[in-house]
py3Dmol code that shows the C-alpha trace and the ligand (Angstrom):
import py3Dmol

protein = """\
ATOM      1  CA  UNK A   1     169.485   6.293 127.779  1.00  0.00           C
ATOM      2  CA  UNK A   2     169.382   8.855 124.813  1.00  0.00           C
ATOM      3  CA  UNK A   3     165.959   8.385 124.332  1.00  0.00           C
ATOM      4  CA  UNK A   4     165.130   9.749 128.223  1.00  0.00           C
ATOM      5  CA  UNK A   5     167.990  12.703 127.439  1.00  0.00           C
ATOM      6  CA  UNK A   6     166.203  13.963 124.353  1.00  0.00           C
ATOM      7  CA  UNK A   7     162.505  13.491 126.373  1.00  0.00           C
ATOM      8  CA  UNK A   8     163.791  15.422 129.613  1.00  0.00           C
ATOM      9  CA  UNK A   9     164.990  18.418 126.937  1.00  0.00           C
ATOM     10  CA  UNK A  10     162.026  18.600 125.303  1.00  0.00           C
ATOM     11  CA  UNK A  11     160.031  18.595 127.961  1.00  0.00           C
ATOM     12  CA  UNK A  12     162.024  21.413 129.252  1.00  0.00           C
ATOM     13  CA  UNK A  13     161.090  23.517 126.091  1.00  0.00           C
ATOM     14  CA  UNK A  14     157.224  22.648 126.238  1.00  0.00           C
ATOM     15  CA  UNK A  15     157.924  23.944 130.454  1.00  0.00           C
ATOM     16  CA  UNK A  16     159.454  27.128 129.035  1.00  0.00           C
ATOM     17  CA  UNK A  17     157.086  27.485 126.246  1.00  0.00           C
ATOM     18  CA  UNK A  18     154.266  27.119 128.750  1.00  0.00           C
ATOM     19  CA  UNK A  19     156.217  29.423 130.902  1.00  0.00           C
ATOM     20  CA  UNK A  20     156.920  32.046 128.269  1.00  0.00           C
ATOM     21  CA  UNK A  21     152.612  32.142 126.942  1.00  0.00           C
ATOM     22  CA  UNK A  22     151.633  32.462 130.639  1.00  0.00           C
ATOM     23  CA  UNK A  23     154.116  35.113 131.012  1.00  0.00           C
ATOM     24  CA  UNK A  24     153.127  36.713 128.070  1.00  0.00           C
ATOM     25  CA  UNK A  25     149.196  36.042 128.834  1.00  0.00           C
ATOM     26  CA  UNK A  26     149.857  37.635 132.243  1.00  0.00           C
ATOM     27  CA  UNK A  27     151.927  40.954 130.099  1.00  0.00           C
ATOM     28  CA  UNK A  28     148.970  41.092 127.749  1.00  0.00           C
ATOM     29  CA  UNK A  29     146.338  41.527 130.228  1.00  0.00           C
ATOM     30  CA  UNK A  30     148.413  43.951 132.721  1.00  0.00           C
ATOM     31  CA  UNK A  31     148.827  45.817 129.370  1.00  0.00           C
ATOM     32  CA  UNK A  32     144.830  45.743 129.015  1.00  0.00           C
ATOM     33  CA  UNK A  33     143.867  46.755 132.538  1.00  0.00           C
ATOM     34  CA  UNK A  34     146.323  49.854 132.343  1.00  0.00           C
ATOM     35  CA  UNK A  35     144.714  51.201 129.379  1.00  0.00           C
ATOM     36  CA  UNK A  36     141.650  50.433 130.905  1.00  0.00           C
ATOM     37  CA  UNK A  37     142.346  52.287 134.251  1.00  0.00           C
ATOM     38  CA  UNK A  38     144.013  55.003 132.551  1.00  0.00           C
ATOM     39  CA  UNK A  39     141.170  55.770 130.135  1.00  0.00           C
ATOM     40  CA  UNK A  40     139.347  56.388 133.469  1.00  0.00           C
ATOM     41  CA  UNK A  41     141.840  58.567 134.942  1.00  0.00           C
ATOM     42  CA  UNK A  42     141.268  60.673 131.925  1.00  0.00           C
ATOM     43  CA  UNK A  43     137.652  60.686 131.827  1.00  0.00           C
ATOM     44  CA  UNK A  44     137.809  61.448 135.631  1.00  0.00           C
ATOM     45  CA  UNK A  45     140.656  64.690 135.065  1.00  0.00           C
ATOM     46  CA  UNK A  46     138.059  65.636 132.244  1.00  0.00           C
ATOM     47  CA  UNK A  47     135.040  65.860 134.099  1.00  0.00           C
ATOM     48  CA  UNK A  48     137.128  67.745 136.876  1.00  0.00           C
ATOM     49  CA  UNK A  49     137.899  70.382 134.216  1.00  0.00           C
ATOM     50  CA  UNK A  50     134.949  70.195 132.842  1.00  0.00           C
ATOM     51  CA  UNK A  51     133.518  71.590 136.427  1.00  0.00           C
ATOM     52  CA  UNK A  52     135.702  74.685 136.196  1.00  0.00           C
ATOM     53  CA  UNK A  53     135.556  78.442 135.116  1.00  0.00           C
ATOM     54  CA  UNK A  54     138.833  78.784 134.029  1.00  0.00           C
ATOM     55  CA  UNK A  55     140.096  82.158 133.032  1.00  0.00           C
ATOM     56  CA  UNK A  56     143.425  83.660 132.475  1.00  0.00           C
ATOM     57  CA  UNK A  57     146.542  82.353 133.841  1.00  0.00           C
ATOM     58  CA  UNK A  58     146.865  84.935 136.860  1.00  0.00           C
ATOM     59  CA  UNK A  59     142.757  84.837 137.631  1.00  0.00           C
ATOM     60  CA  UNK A  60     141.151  82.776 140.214  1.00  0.00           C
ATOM     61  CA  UNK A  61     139.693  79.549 138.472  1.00  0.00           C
ATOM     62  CA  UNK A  62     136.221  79.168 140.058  1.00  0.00           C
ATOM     63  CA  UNK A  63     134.347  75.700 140.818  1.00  0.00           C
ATOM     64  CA  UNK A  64     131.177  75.412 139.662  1.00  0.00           C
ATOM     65  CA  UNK A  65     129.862  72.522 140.775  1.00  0.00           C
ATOM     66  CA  UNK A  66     129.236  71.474 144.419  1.00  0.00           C
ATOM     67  CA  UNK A  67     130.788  72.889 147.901  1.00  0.00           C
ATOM     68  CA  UNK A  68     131.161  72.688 151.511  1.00  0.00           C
ATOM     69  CA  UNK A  69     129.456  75.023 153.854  1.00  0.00           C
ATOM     70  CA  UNK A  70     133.370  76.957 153.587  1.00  0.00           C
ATOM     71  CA  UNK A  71     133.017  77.347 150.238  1.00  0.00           C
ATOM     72  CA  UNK A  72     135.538  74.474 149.174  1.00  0.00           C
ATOM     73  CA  UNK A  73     134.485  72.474 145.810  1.00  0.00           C
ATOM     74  CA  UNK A  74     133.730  68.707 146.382  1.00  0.00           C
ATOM     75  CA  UNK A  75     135.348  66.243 143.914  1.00  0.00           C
ATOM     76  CA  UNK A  76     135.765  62.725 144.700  1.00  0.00           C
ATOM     77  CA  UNK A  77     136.228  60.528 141.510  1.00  0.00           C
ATOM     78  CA  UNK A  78     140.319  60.897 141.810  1.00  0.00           C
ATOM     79  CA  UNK A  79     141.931  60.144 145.201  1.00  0.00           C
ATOM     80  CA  UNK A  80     141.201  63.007 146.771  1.00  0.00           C
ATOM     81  CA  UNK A  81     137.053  64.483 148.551  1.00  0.00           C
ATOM     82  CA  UNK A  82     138.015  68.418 147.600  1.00  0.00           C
ATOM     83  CA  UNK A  83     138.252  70.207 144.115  1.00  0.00           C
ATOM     84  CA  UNK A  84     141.496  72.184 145.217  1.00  0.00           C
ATOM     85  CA  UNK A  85     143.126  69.498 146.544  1.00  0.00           C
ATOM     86  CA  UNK A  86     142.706  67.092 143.305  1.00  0.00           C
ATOM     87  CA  UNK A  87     143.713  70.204 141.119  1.00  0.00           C
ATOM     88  CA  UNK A  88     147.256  70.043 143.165  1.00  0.00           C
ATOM     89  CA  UNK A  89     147.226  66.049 142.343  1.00  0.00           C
ATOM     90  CA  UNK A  90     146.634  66.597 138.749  1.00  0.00           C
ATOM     91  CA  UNK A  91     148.971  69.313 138.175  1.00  0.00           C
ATOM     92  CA  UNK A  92     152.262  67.469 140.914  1.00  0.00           C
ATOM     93  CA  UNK A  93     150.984  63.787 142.347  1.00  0.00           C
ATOM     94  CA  UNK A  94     150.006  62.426 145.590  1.00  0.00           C
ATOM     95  CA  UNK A  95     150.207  65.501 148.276  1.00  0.00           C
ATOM     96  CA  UNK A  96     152.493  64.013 150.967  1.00  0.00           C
ATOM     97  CA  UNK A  97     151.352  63.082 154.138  1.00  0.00           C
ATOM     98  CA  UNK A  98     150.022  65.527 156.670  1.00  0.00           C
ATOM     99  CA  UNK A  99     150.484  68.469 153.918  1.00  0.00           C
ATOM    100  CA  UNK A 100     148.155  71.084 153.257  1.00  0.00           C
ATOM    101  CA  UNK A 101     146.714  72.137 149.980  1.00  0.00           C
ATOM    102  CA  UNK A 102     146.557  76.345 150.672  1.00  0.00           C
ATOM    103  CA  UNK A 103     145.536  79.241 148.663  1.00  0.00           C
ATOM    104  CA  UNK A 104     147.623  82.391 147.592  1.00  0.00           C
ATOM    105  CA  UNK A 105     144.287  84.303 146.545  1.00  0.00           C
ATOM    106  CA  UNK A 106     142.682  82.988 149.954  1.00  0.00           C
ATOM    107  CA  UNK A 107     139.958  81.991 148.041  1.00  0.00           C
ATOM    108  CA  UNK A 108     138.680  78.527 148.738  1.00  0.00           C
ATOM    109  CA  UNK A 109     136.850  77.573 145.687  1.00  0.00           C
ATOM    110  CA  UNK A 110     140.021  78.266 143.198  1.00  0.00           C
ATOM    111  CA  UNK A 111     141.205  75.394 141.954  1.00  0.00           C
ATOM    112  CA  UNK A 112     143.232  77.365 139.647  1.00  0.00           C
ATOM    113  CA  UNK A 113     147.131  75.267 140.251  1.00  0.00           C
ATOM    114  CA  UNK A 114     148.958  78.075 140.228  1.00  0.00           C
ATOM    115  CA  UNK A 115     147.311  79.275 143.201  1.00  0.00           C
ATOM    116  CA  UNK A 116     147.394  76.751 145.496  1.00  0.00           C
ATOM    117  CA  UNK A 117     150.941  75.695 147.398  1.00  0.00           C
ATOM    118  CA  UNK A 118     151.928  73.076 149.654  1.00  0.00           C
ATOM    119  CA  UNK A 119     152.316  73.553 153.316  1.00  0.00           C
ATOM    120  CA  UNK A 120     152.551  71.739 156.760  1.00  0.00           C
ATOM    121  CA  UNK A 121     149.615  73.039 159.182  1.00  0.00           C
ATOM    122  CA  UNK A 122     151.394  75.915 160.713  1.00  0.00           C
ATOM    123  CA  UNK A 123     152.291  77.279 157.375  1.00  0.00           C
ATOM    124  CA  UNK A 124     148.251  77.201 156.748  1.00  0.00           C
ATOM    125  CA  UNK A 125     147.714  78.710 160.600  1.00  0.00           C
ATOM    126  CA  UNK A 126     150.426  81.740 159.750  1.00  0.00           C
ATOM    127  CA  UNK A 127     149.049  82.178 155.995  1.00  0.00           C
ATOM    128  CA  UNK A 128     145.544  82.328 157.671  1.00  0.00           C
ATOM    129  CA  UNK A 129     146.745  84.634 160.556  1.00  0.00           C
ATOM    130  CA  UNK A 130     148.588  86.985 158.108  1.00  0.00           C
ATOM    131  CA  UNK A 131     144.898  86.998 155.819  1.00  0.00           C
ATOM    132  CA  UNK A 132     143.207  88.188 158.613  1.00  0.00           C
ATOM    133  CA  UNK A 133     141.410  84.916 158.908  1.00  0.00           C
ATOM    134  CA  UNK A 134     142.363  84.033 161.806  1.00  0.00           C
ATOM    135  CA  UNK A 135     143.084  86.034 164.999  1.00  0.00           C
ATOM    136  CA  UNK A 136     145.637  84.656 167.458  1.00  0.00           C
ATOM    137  CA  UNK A 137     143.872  84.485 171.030  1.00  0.00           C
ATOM    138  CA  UNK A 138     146.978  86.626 172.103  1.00  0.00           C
ATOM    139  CA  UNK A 139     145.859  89.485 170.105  1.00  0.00           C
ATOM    140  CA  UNK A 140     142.023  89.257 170.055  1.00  0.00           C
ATOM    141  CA  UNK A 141     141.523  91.604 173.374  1.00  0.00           C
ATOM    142  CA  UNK A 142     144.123  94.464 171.772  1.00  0.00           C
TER     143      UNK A 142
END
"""
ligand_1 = """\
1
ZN
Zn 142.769 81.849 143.076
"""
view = py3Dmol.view(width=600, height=400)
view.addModel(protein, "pdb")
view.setStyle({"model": 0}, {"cartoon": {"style": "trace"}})
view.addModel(ligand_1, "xyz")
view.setStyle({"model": 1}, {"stick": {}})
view.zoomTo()
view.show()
């Protein structure tokens, strides 16, 4: 009867070992992939900067690399297609749902962070309205 006691616990430990080096296994190579995909994000945020004239603090940061027919730069490695819109990711996280990325200096190729703000799309419609971009239908014929 001892004898199948002392079996059953040490067959539990060889369970928990085995238990414990997948666990650890599993650890190691979550550990590995992170670095992995982080190294990436990096390279990615570099080559983003690397596409920018950036000047002083309070200056529009041009794009330099490619744009939309609006004048908007085009990045795509990171989550998001435009340059001003990854610049806001970089500098605060994902951009919440069915939020705008706009522009203080009205200037669609700055991707300079301070800049840009978040806002719903009437905030965008007013900001554009009040920049003259826009004309409300109401007031085109005055
Ligand atoms: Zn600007």
């Amino acid at each position: 009867m001892r004898k199948i006691d002392e079996l059953l616990a040490q067959k539990d430990l060889t369970d928990e070992y085995r238990y414990a080096t997948a666990a650890e296994r599993r650890q190691e190579k979550f550990q590995k992939n992170w670095q992995r995909e982080q190294k990436k994000i990096v390279k990615r945020i570099e080559s983003f900067w690397s596409k920018v004239i950036i000047k002083g603090p309070d200056d529009c940061w041009e794009w330099s690399a490619r744009k939309n027919n609006k004048g908007y730069g085009i990045f795509s490695p990171l989550k998001y297609r435009s340059a001003h819109r990854t610049s806001w990711f970089i500098k605060h996280g994902e951009i919440p749902k069915g939020m705008y990325v706009c522009h203080h200096c009205d200037n669609p190729s700055c991707v300079n962070p301070s800049h840009l703000f978040l806002g719903t799309a009437m905030d965008n419609f007013k900001d554009a309205v009040n920049k003259g971009r826009i004309k409300p239908i109401h007031l085109r014929n005055r």
